[in-house]
C-alpha positions in Angstrom: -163.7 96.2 66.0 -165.9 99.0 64.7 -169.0 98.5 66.8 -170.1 102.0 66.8 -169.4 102.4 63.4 -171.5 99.3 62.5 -174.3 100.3 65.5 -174.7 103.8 63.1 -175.1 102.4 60.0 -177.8 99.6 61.6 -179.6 103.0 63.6 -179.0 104.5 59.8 -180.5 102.2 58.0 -183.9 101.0 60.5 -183.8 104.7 61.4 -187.6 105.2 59.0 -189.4 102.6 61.2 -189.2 104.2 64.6 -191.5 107.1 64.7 -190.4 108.5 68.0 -187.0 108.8 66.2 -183.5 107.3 66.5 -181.3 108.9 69.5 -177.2 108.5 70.4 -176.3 108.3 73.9 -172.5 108.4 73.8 -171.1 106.9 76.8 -167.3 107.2 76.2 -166.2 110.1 78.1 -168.8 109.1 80.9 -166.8 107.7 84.0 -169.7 108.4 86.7 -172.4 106.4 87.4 -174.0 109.4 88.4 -173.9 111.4 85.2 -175.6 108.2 83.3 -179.0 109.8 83.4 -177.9 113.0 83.0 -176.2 111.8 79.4 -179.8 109.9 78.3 -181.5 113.0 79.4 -179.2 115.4 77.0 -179.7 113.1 74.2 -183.3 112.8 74.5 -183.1 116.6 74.5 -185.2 116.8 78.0 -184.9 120.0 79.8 -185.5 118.6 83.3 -183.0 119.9 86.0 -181.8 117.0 87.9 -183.8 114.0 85.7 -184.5 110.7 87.2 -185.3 107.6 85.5 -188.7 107.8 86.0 -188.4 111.2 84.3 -187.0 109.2 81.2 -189.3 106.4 80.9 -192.7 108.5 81.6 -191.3 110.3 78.2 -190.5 107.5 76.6 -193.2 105.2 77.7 -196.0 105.3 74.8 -193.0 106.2 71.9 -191.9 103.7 69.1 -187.9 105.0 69.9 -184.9 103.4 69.1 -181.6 104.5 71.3 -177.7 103.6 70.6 -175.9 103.0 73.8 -172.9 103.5 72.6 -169.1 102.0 74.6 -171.3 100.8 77.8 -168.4 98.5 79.0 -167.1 101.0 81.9 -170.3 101.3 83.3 -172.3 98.2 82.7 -173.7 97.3 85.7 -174.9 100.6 85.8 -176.5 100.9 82.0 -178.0 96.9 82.3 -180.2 98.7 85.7 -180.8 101.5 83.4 -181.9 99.8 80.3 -183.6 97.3 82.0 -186.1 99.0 83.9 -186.5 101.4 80.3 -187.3 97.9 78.3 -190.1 96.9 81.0 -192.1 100.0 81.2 -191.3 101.1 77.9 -193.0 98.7 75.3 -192.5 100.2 72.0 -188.7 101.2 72.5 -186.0 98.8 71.4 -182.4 99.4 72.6 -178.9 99.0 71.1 -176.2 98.7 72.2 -172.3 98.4 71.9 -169.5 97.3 74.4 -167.0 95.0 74.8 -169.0 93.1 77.6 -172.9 92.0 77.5 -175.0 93.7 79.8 -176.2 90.3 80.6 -180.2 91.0 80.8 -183.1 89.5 79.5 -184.6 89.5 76.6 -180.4 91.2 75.2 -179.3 89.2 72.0 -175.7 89.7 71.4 -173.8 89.7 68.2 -169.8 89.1 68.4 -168.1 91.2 66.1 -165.2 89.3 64.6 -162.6 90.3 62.5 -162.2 91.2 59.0 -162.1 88.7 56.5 -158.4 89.0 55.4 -156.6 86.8 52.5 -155.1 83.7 53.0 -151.2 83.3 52.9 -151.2 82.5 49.2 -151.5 86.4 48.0 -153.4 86.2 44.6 -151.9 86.5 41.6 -153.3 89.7 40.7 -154.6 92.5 43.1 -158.0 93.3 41.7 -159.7 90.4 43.7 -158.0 91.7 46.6 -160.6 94.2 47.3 -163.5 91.7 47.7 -161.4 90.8 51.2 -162.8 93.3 54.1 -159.8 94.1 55.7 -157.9 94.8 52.4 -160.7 96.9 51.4 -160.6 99.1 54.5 -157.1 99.2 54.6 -157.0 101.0 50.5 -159.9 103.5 51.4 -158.2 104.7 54.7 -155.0 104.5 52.6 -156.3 106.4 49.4 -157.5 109.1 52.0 -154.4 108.9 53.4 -152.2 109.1 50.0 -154.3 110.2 47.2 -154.7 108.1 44.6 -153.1 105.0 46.4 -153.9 101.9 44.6 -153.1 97.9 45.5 -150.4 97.3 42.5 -148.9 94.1 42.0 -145.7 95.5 43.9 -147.3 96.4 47.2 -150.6 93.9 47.2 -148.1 91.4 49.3 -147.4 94.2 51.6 -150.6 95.2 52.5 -152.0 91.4 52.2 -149.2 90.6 55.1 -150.4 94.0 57.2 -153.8 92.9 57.1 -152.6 89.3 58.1 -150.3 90.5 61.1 -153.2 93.0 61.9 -155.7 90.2 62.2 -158.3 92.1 60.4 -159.0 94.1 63.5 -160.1 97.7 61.9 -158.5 99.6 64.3 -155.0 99.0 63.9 -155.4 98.8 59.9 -156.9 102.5 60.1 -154.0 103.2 62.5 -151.2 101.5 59.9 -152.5 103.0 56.6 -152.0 106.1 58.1 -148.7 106.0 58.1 -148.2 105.8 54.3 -147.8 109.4 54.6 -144.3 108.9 55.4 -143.4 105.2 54.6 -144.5 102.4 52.1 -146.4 99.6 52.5 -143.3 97.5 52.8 -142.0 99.6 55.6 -145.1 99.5 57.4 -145.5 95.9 57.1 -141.7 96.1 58.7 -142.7 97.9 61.8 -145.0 95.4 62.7 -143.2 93.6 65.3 -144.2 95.5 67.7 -147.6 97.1 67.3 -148.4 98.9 70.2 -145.7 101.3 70.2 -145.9 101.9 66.1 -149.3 102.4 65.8 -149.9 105.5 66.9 -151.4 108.3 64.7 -155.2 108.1 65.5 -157.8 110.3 64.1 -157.9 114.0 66.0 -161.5 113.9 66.4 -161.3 110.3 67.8 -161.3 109.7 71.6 -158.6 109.4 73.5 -158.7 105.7 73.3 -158.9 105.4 69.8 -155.7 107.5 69.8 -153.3 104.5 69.6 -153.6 100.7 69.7 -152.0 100.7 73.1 -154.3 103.3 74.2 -157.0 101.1 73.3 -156.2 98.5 75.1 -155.2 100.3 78.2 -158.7 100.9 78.3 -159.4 97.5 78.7 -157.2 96.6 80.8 -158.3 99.3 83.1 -161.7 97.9 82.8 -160.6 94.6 84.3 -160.3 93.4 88.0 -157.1 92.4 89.9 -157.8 89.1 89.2 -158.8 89.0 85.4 -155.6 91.3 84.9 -153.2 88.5 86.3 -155.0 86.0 84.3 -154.9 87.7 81.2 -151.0 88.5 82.0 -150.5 85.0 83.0 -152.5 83.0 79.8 -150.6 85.4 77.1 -147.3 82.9 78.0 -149.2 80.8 75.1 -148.0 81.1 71.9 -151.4 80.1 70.4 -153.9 79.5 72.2 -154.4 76.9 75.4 -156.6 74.5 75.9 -158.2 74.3 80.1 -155.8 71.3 81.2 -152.5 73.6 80.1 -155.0 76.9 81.8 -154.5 75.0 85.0 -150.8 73.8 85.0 -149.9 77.6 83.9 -151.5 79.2 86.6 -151.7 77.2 89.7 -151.5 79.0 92.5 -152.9 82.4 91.0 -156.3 80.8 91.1 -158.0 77.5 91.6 -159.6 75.4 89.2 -163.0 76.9 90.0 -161.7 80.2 90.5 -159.7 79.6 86.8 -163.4 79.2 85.3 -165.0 81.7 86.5 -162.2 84.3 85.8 -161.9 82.8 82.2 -165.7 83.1 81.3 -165.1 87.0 82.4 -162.0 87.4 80.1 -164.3 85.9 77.6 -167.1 88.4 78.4 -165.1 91.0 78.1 -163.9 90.2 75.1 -160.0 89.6 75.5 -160.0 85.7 75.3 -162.4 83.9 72.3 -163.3 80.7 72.8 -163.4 78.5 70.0 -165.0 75.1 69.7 -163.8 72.2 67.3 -164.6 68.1 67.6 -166.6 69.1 71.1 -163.5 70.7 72.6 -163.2 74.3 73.3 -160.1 76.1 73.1 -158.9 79.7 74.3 -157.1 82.2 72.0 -156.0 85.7 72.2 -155.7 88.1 69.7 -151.8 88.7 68.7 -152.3 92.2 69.8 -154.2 91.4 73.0 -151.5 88.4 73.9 -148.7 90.8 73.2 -150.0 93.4 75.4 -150.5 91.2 78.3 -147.1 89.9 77.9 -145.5 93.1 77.7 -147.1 93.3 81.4 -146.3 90.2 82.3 -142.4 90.5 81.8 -143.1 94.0 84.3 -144.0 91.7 87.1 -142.1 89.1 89.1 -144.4 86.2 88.3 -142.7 86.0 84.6 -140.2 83.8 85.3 -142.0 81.4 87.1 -145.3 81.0 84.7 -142.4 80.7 82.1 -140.7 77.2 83.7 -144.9 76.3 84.0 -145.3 76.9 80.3 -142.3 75.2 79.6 -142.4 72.1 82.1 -146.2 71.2 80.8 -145.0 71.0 77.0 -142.1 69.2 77.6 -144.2 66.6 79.4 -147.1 66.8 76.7 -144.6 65.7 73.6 -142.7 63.2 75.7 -145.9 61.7 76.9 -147.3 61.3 73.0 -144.4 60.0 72.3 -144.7 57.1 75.2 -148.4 56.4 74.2 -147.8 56.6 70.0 -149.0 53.0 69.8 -152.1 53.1 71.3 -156.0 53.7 71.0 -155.8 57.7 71.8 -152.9 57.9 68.8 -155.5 60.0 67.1 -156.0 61.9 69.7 -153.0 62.5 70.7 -151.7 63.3 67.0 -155.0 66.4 67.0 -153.3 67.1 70.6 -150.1 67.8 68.9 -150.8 69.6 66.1 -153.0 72.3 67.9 -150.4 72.7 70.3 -147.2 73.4 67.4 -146.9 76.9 67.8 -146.6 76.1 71.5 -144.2 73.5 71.1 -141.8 75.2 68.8 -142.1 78.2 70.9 -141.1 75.8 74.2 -138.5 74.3 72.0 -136.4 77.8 71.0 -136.6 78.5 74.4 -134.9 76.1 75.7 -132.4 75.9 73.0 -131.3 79.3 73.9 -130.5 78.3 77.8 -127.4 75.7 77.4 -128.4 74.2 80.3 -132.1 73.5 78.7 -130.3 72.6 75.4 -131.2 68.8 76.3 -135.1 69.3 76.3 -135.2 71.0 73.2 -133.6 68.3 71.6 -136.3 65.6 73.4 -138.9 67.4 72.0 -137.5 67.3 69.2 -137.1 63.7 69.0 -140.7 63.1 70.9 -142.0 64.6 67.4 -140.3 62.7 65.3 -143.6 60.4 64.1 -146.2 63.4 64.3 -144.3 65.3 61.6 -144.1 62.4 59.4 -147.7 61.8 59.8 -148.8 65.3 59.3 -146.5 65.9 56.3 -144.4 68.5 58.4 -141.2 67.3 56.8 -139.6 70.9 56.3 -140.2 72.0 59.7 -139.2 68.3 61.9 -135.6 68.4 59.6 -135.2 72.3 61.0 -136.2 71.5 64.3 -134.0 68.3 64.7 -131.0 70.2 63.3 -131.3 73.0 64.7 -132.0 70.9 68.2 -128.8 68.9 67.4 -126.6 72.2 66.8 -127.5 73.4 70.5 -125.7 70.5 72.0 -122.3 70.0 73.9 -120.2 67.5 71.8 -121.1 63.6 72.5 -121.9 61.3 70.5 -124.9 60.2 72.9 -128.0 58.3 72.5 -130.6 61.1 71.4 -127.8 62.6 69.2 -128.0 59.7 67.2 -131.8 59.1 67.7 -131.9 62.8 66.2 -130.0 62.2 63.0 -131.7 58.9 62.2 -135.5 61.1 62.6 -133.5 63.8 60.2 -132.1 61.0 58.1 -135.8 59.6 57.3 -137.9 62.7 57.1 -134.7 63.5 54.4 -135.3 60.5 52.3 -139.1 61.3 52.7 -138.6 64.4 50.4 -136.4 62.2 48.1 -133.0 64.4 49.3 -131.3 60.7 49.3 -127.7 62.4 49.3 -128.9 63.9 52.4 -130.4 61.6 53.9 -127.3 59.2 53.3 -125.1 61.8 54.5 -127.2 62.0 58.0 -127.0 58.0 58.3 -123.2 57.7 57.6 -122.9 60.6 60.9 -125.5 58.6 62.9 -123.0 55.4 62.2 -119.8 57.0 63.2 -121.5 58.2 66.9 -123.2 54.7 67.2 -119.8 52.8 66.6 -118.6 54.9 69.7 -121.7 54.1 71.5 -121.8 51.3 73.7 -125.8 50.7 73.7 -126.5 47.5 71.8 -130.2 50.0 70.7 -127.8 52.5 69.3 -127.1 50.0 65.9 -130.5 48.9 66.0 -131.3 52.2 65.6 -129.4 53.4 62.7 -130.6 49.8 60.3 -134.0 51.0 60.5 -133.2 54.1 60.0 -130.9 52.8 57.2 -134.0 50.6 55.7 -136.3 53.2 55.9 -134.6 55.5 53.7 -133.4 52.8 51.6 -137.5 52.1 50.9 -138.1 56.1 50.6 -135.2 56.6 48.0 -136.9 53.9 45.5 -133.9 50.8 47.0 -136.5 48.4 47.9 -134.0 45.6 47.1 -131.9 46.9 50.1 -134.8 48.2 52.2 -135.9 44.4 52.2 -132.8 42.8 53.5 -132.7 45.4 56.3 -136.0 45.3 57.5 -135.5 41.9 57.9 -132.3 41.9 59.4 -134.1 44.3 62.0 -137.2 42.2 63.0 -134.2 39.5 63.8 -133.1 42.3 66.5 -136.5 43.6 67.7 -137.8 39.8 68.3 -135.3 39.7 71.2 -136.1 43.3 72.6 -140.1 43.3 72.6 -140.5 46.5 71.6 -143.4 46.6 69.6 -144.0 49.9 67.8 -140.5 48.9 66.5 -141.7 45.3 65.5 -144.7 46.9 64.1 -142.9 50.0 61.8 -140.4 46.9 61.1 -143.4 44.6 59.3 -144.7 47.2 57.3 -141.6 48.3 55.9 -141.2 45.2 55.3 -144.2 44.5 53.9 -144.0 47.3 51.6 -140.5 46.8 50.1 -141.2 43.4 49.0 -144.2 44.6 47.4 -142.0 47.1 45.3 -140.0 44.2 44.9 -143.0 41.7 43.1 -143.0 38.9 45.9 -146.8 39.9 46.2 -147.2 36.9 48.7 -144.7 37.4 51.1 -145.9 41.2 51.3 -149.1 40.4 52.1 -148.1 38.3 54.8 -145.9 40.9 56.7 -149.0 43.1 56.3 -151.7 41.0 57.5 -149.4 40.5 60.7 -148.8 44.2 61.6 -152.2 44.8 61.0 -153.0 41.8 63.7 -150.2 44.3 66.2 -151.6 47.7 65.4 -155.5 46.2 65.8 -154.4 44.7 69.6 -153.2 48.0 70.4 -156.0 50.1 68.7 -154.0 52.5 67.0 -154.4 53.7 63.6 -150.7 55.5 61.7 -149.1 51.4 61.0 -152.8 50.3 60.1 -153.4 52.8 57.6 -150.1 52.5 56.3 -150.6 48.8 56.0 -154.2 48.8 54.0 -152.2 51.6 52.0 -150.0 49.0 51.2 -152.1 46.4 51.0 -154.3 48.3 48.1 -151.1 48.9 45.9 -150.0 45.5 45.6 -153.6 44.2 44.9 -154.8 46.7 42.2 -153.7 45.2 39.5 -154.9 41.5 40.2 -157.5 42.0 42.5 -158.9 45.2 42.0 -162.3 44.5 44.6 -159.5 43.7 47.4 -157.7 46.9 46.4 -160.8 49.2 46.4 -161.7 47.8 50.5 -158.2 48.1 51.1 -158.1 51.6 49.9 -161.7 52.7 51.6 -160.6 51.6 55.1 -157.2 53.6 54.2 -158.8 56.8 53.4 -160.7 57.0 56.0 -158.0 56.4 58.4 -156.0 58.9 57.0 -158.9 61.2 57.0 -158.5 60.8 61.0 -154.8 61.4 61.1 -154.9 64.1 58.5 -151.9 62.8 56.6 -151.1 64.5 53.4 -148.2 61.8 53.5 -150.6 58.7 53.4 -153.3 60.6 50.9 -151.2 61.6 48.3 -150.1 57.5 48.1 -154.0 56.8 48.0 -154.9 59.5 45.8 -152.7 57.8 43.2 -153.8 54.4 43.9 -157.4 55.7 43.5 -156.8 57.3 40.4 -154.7 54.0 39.1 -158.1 52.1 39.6 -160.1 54.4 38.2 -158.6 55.6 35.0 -159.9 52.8 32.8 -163.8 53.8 33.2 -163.8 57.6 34.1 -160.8 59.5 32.8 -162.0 62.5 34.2 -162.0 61.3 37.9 -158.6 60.1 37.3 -157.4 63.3 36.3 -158.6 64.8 39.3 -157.1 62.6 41.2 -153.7 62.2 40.0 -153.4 66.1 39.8 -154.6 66.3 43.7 -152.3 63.6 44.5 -149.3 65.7 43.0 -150.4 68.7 44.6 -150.2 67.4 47.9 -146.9 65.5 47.5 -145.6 69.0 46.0 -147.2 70.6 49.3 -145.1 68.4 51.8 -141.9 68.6 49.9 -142.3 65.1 48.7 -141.2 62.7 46.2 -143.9 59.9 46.3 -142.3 56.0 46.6 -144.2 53.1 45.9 -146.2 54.4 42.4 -147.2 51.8 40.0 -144.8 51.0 37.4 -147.0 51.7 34.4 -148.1 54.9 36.6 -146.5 56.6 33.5 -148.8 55.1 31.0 -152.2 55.2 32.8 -152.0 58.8 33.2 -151.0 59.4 29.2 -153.7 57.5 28.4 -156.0 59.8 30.4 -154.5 62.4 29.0 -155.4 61.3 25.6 -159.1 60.1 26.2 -160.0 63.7 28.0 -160.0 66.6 25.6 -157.7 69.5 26.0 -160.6 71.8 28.2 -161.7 68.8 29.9 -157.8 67.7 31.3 -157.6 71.6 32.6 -160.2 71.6 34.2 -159.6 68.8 35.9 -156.3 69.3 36.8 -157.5 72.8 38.4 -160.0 70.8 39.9 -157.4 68.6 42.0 -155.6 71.5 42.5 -157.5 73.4 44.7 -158.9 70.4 46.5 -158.0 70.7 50.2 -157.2 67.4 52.1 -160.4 66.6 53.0 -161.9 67.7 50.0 -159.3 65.0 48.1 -160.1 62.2 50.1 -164.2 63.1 50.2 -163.5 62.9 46.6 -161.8 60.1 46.3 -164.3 58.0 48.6 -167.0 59.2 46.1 -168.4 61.5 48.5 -168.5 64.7 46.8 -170.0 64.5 42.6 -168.1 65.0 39.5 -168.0 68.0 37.9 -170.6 68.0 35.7 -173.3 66.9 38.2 -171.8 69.6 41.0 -172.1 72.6 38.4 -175.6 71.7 37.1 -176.7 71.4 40.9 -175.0 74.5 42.0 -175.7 76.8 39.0 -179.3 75.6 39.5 -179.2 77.2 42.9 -179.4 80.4 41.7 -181.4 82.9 39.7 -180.2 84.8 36.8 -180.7 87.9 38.5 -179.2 86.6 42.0 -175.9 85.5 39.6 -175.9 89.5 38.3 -175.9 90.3 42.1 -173.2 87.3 43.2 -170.9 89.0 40.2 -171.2 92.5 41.9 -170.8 91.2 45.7 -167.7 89.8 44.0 -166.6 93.3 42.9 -167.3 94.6 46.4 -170.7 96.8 45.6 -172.5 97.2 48.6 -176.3 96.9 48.7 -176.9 100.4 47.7 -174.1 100.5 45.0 -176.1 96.9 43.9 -179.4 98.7 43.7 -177.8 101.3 41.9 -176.5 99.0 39.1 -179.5 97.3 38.4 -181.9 99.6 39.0 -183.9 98.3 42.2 -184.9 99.5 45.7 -182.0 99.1 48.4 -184.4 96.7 50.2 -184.5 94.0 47.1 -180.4 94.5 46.7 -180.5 93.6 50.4 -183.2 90.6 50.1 -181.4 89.0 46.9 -178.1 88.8 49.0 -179.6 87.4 51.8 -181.2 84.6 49.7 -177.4 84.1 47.8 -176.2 83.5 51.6 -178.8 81.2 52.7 -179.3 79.4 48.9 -175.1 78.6 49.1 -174.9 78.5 52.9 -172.4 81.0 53.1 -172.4 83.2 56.4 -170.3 86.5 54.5 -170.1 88.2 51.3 -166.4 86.8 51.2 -167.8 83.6 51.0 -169.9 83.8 47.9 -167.0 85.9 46.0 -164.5 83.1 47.0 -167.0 80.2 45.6 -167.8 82.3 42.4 -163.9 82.5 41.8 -163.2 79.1 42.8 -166.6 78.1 40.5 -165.2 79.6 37.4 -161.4 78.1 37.8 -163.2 75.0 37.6 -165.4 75.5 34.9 -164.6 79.2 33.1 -167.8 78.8 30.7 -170.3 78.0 33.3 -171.4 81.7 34.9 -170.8 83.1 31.0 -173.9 80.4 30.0 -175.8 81.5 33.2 -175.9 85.1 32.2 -176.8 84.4 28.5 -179.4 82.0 29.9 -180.6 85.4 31.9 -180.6 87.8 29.2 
């Protein structure tokens, strides 16, 4: 991570306030307790034989010192005694210290090093605001003195974006990897990558031993652990992303207790191995790819694999088939959050078992257990993979989850507007239900058959079998099927004009969904609901689309917003053009996102946004459209609940937050001048560079320098002019 990197810069840079002077106590290559005082005494340049502590804090006692412990973690029991007893007799000395556990003493503030900031997976267009991202910029200077006059060129900047990516920032293994552009390319490099521990191995000469190589690093830590925290880490790396306690306990009973599970976690955490990570008051546990790898490399040594494995397996198989049971209910929300934190898991349970014949079966149940979550999340792509690939891993039949499988596969197709597809899928599903003898089967494949029918714009035909299928679910009670059946329904006769009828089937499911407290159908049916009432009753359509929005804020579905975001800029367009702009272009960003062609649109849709377009100038439409653009989900629907301001009033309040001279400073964090190269530009003291950042982070409420480049780029996509006007305004 860097620490004693950082801790020399920070001793560096306070180093003029200590007048008893700034001393180095380098614990690496000190693996007795014994020779602990014997190191402090050497640093302190003390030329006592045989020093004790009370040696070292007599000399220490009335001096304004600062010492660097430096990689305490294999003796910190011993160093917390040690530093404790120099902090209590010792007023004037302040200690610090680096390790990858606390020493867990009073008065000890800690700060977790986390990694670099590292691009996201959209690689920029061009590679000079590459730099501005940490990791990128450590990997170019360890590269340049690697390779002489390396530079990030629009060739290799996706390379080394994906190294830093797959490197997860950590600076380690970046130093490790841009050393090896001596003899490959970025691209190569980037290659090798599968399998870190055994490519990265070039370390630094003059580094210690366990800087040497990535494994070598974390050998160390590993060493550093007990029995018990060794198994546990071997045990927890079965996740594929992260765990949550619940799974923590299925995965390793009988390798500790629930208590015991606890306690070895919060040491894992301590030292460092597993982050915890809180979000909606529930904390999850993560590893770092490299530190998950390495523990499973172990793991597969040992003969506990194959057990924890069928664990990992069993409690996923059993977590989508449970959603699936509970879908119409009041934790659908829930459950839906439960889902989508747990994909990579889920995916990874689902290969797994499509590789085993035997298994082939479960992969394909999870499969179908998922079937509503991806079309709620917008996951289109990756449910028609999964459900085609899960069908392809079958033995011949034409059995009940085959067909279940290709009617899922046949909707999520029409979904994306691939009607030949999705037809195609259907016309299979009918020829292995006519050789099915479950009455369900048929049901089955006319909803199917409706649903697509309403996706691929035939609402005429969507109609008459939704309501051929509500004949059929009356007699089997099954309502999440009654419920998807009346706003279907609802909706294609609402495409169709019989406005009345629409709102009737509506208002019913919304009575269903409402008994059972859940939220998908209910959003869907206000969504509805607000389309066929904006153009004659535009008050009804507005609390129609309000309660929707903030449904689908809940479920998170790109699906549902992108519908809204239209309807919202539909209602809008007559009194503010430039709202409606923004909200048409975020609407088609996010159906582009999911692979979507939308259903349902207005029939003038067309019109209202040429006239838009004609009522905004040219710079005004751009911006606007780069506006909606770059709006992420929540920042669309904030938006279009009028929770976030226009334009105009969000670039007067935000370019009023800053100085002329902090926006000269924001421009140069941007172009990744440290605070001396900052005070070099403008001509001031280190110490003001330092306090005009400071203000820029707490002014924007940004925590890293990333932050405030990222805003100032994002600031002048939406409104190029508006840092140009604050730096006349300066001069």
């Amino acid at each position: 991570m860097g620490k004693t990197r950082l801790a020399l810069r920070v001793a560096a840079d306070v180093a003029h306030t200590f007048t008893g002077g700034v001393r180095l106590v380098e614990l690496g290559d000190v693996h007795d307790a014994w020779k602990l005082i014997g190191t402090l005494a050497e640093s302190l340049a003390l030329e006592i034989t045989a020093p004790s502590l009370d040696d070292l804090t007599e000399h220490l006692a009335a001096q304004r010192a600062l010492l660097v412990f430096d990689n305490c973690e294999h003796l910190v029991d011993d160093v917390a005694v040690v530093v404790g007893k120099l902090l209590r007799v010792c007023p004037d000395l302040r200690i610090l210290a680096t390790s990858r556990e606390c020493l867990g003493i009073g008065g000890e503030a800690t700060l977790a090093l986390r990694p670099l900031a590292t691009p996201d997976c959209h690689c920029p267009s061009s590679p000079s605001g590459l730099p501005s991202y940490e990791a990128v910029a450590l990997f170019a200077d360890r590269a340049s003195a690697a390779v002489p006059g390396f530079g990030i060129t629009e060739d290799n900047q996706f390379a080394v974006v994906k190294i830093c990516q797959r490197l997860e920032g950590l600076p380690l293994p970046i130093e490790l990897a841009a050393r090896r552009l001596r003899a490959l390319s970025a691209q190569q490099i980037l290659e090798h990558l599968d399998d870190p521990c055994c490519f990265l191995t070039l370390g630094s000469r003059g580094a210690p031993a366990r800087q040497q190589s990535l494994r070598s690093s974390l050998d160390w830590s590993y060493d550093l652990c007990s029995a018990a925290e060794r198994c546990l880490w071997e045990v927890l790396s079965i996740f594929e992303d992260g765990f949550d306690l619940d799974a923590a306990e299925a995965v390793c009973a009988g390798y500790a207790t629930s208590g015991e599970l606890l306690d070895v976690l919060t040491s894992l955490i301590n030292k460092s191995i597993i982050t915890p990570e809180q979000t909606r008051g529930l904390v999850r546990y993560r590893m770092l790819a490299t530190v998950r790898h390495y523990g499973l490399d172990k793991l597969r040594a040992t003969d506990r694999h194959t057990t924890v494995l069928h664990r990992y397996r069993d409690w996923f198989i059993k977590l989508a088939l449970h959603a699936d049971a509970c879908w119409l209910g009041s934790r659908q929300v829930e459950l839906i959050d439960r889902l989508a934190r747990e994909r990579a898991n889920l995916y990874a349970v689902m290969s797994a078992c499509l590789d085993e014949p035997r298994d082939a079966p479960c992969g394909l149940r999870i499969a179908i257990a998922l079937r509503r979550f991806w079309v709620t999340r917008g996951l289109l792509d990756e449910g028609r993979h999964w459900l085609s690939h899960a069908r392809a891993h079958q033995l011949p039949g034409r059995s009940f989850a085959q067909v279940t499988a290709l009617c899922a596969e046949s909707t999520l197709a029409g979904l994306q507007g691939r009607s030949r597809e999705a037809f195609d899928l259907l016309a299979e599903a009918r020829r292995f239900a006519a050789l099915n003898l479950d009455p369900g089967v048929g049901q089955l494949v006319l909803r199917a058959e409706a649903e697509v029918s309403l996706a691929t714009d035939d609402a005429t035909a969507a109609a008459a079998l939704f309501e051929i299928t509500l004949e059929a679910i009356d007699a089997s009670g099954d309502d999440t099927a009654r419920l998807e059946a009346l706003t279907g329904l609802g909706r294609a006769l609402g495409h169709n004009g019989d406005l009345e009828s629409a709102a009737t089937y509506l208002q019913e499911a919304l009575v269903i969904s409402d008994a059972h407290g859940e939220s998908v159908n209910r959003a869907v049916a206000h969504t509805a609901l607000a389309a066929i009432s904006e153009t004659g009753a535009p008050t009804r359509a507005a609390h129609h689309l309000e309660v929707a929005l903030h449904l689908t804020r809940q479920l998170r579905s790109p699906v549902l917003a992108a519908d809204l975001l239209h309807i919202a800029a539909n209602l809008t367009a007559d009194r503010h053009a430039e709202r409606a702009a923004v909200l048409f272009e975020a609407a088609a960003a996010w159906q582009h996102r999911v692979g979507r062609i939308p259903t349902g649109a207005p029939a003038n849709l067309d019109d209202v946004r040429a006239r838009t377009t004609l009522r905004l100038g040219e710079r005004e439409q751009s911006q606007a459209q780069q506006r909606g653009r770059r709006f992420s989900l929540d920042q669309a629907v904030a938006y279009a609940l009028g929770e976030q301001p226009d334009r105009d009033e969000r670039c007067t309040r935000s370019g009023d937050l800053l100085t002329p001279r902090e926006w000269q400073v924001a421009q140069l964090i941007r172009q990744g001048s440290t605070n001396k190269a900052i005070a070099e530009t403008l001509v001031i003291s280190q110490r003001t560079a330092q306090g005009h950042v400071e203000r820029i982070l707490n002014k924007l409420g940004f925590t890293s320098r990333v932050h405030v480049a990222a805003w100032l780029t994002e600031r002048e996509a939406v409104d190029p002019e508006a840092v140009l006007e604050v730096g006349w305004r300066g001069r």
